[in-house]
C-alpha positions in Angstrom: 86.5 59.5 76.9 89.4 60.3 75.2 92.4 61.9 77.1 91.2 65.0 79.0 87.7 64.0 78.7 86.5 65.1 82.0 84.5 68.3 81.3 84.7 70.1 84.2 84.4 73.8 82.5 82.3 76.5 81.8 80.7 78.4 78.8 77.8 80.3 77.1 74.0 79.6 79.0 73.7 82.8 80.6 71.0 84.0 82.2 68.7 85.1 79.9 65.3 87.8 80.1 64.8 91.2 79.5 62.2 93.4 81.0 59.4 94.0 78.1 57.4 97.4 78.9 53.7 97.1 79.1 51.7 99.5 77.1 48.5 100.3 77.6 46.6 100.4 80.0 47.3 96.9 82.2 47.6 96.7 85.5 51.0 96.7 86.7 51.9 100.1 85.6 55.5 100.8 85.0 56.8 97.7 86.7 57.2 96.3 83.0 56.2 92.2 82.4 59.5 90.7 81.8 60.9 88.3 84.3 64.0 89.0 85.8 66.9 86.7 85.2 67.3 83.3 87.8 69.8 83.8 90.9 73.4 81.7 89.6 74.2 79.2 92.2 77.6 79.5 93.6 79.9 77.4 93.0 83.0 78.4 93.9 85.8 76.1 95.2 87.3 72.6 95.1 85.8 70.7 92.5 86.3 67.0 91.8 84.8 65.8 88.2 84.5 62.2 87.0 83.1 61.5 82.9 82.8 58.6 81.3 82.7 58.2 77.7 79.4 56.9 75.7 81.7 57.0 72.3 84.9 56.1 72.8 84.1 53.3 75.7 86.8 51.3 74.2 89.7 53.2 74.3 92.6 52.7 76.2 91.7 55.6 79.5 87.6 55.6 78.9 87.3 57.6 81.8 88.9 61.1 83.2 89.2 63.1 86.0 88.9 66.8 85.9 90.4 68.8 89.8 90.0 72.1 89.9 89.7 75.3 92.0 86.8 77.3 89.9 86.6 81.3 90.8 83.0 82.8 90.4 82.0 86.5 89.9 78.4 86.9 89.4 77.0 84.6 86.9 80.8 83.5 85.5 82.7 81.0 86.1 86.6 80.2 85.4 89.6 78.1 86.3 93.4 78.8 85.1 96.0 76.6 83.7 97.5 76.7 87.8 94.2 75.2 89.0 92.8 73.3 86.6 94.5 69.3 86.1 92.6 66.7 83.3 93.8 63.0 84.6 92.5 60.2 81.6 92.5 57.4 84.1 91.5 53.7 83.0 89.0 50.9 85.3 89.5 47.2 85.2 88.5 45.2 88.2 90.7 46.0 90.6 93.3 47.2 88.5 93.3 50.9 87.2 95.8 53.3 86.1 96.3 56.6 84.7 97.5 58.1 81.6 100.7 59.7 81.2 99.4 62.8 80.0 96.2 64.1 78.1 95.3 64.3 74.3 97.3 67.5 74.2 100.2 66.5 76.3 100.8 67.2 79.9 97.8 67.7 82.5 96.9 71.1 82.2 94.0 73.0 81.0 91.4 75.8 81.2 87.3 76.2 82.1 85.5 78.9 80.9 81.7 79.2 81.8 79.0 80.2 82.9 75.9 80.0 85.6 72.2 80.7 85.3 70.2 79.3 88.0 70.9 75.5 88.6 72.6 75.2 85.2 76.5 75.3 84.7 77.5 75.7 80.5 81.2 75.3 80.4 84.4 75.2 77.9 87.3 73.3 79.0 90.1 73.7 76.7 93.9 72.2 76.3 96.3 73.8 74.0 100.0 73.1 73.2 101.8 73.6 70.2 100.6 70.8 68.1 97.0 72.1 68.5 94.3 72.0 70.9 91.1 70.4 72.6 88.1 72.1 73.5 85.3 69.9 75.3 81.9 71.9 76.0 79.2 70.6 78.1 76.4 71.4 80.4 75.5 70.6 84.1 72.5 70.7 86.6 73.7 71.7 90.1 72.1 70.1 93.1 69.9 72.7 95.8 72.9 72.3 98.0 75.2 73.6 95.3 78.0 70.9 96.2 77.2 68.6 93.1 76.6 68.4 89.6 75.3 66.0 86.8 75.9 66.4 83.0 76.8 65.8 79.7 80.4 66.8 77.3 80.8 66.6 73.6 84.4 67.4 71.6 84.9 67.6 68.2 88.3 66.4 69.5 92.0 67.7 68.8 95.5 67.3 69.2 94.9 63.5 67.4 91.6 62.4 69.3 88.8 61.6 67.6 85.5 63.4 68.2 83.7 62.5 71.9 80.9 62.6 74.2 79.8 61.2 77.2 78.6 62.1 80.9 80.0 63.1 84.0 79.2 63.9 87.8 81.2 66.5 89.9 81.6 67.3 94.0 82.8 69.9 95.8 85.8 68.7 97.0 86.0 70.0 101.3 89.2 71.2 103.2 91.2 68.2 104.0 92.2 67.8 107.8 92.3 65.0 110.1 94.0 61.7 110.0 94.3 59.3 107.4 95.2 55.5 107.9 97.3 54.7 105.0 97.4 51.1 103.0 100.1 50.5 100.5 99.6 46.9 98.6 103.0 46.8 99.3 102.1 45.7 103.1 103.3 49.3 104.2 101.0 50.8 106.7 101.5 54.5 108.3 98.8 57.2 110.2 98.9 60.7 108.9 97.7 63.8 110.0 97.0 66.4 106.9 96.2 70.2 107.1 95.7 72.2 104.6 95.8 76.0 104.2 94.0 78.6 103.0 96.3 78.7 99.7 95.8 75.0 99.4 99.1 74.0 100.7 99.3 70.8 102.4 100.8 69.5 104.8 101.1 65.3 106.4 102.8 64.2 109.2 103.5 60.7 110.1 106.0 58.5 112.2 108.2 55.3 110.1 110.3 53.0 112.4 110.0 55.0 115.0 111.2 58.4 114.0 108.5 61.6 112.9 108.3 62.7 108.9 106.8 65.1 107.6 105.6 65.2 103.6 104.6 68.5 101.7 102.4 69.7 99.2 99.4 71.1 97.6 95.8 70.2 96.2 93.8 71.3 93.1 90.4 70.2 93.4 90.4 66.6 94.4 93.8 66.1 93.5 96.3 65.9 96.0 100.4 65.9 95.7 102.9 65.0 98.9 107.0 64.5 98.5 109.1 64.6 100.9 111.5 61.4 102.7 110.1 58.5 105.2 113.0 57.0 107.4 113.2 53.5 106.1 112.0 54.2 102.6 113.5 57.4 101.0 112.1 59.5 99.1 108.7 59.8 98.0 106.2 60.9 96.0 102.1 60.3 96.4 99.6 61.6 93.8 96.1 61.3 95.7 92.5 61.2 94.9 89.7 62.0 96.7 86.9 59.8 96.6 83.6 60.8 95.9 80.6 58.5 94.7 81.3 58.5 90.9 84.8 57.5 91.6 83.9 54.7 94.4 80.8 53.1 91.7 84.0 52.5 89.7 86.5 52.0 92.3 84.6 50.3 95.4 87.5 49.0 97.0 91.2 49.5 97.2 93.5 46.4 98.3 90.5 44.8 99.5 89.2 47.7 102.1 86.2 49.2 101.0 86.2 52.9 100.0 84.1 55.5 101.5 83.0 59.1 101.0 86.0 61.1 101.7 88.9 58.7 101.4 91.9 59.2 98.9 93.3 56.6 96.3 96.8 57.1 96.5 99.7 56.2 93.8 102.8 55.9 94.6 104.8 56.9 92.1 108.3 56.3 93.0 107.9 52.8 93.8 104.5 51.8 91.6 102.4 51.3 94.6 98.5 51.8 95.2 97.1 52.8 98.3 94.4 53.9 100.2 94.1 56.4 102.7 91.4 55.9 105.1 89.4 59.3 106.9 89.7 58.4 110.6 
């Protein structure tokens, strides 16, 4: 899936039926024969989105990761350049990576869409000012309305060739508790996160004795902390929560197996991986 691949996004499929009139004598009056249009699931929220390419399996990131925070009114559905992060992200045994940006540069980008019944028909789009890339695509939401199955296709942009491929999505919860964090580095550390209603968040730990605390915020499944650790310095940890289409591809993470709910952690000041395990 080339750069920004992840179609997590929203157009066109509307709910669709208009009421006919009935003339003539039938039974039913004037309550017309047409059927009214189906209820939109809600969708709302965090949303995590993993694709894979089925043309482009080769490339260098086959697979990317959409986050976002998607507002719904009625049957549509829309996320803004401030909540919406494509991450082009490469498998390999047990070593992955991630891209340094996506087919149009940087992270950002925007879904457009909508919802009519179970089904979610989505734009995402990336524009700078050597071009853009739209990806369009179209999903089945689960009864629960907290996942999502589908297909993208591009016609590509910004240098990438044309695409398509499939993807999965999750509503991404609230993240609270305590995380046990494992650095392949041998560095170990239990944090306690909260986040707020704005999606800020907030970890607190303890290094060689004395209490830290590292800030930041989520979009979607995406999670960014900074801040300093006595004994190390300053730091910065881009985190990803881990849903089932991410674990099939990444079942373990220096050797501890990955569950429903844990984070893949990067670290990028220092180049280390990490997990952080829900307690």
């Amino acid at each position: 899936m080339k750069k920004a691949i992840l179609s997590l996004a929203l157009l066109v499929c509307a709910g669709c039926g208009g009421t006919n009139s009935n003339s003539g004598g039938g039974n039913g009056g004037g309550n017309g024969g047409g059927n009214p249009a189906p209820t939109p699931a809600a969708i709302a929220g965090k949303w995590e989105f993993i694709s894979t390419s089925t043309t482009n399996a080769g490339v260098g990131y086959p697979n990317a990761g959409i986050e976002a925070i998607l507002s719904q009114t009625g049957t549509s559905v829309s996320s803004g350049t401030q909540a919406t992060i494509v991450i082009p992200f490469f498998v390999q045994g047990t070593n992955y990576g991630i891209a340094s940006g996506t087919s149009c540069g940087g992270y950002q980008a925007t879904v457009s869409g909508t919802v009519s019944g179970q089904t979610f028909s989505f734009t995402l789009t990336e524009t700078n000012t050597t071009g853009s890339y739209a990806v369009t695509g179209t999903a089945t939401i689960n009864s629960s309305n907290n996942s999502m199955t589908g297909t993208y296709t591009t016609t590509g942009g910004c240098g990438s060739p044309a695409d398509a491929g499939t993807f999965s999505g999750t509503l991404v919860p609230s993240i609270s508790g305590t995380y046990a964090t494992t650095f392949g580095t041998g560095a170990t550390s239990s944090l306690t996160v909260t986040e707020d209603a704005s999606h800020n968040v907030t970890a607190t730990g303890t290094s060689q004795g004395s209490s830290y605390t590292l800030t930041g915020n989520t979009i979607g499944g995406g999670l960014e902390l900074t801040g300093t650790i006595p004994g190390i310095g300053q730091v910065q940890y881009l985190g990803f929560y881990m849903n089932s289409p991410l674990i099939s591809l990444v079942p373990t993470i220096n050797g501890i197996s990955v569950s429903n709910g844990d984070f893949l952690i990067f670290g990028v000041t220092d180049n280390s991986v990490g997990i952080g395990k829900k307690q």
